[in-house]
C-alpha positions, 0 to 999 in steps of 0.5 A, a space after each residue: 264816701 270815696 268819690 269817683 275820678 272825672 272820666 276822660 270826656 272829650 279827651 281826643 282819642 289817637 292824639 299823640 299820633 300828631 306828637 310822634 309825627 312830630 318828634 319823627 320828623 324833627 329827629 331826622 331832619 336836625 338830629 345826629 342820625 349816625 349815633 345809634 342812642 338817637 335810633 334807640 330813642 326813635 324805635 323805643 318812641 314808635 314801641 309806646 307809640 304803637 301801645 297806644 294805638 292799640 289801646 285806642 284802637 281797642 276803644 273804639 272798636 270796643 266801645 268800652 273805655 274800660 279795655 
């Protein structure tokens, strides 16, 4: 039979919001920010940052790490 994956036990939920934190903060102080490709990057980061934080949200909210 098939087995089943290892569930995310003890995976911490909302932990990339430490990671976007610190790409934001280290894009605007060191990076170029009159090149509009920079500006892309940081609003396509904050995007799939917020999926996140509604998927983790869901979660909890939930109770169902299935949602």
């Amino acid at each position: 039979m098939a087995r089943r994956p290892p569930t995310k036990a003890g995976t911490p939920t909302m932990g990339g919001a430490l990671i976007l934190i610190a790409v934001f903060v280290s894009t605007l102080l060191w990076a170029n920010l009159n090149n509009r490709f920079v500006w892309v990057v940081l609003f396509t980061t904050l995007f799939f940052g917020a999926i996140g934080w509604v998927d983790d949200y869901r979660k909890l909210v939930r109770k169902n790490p299935r949602a």
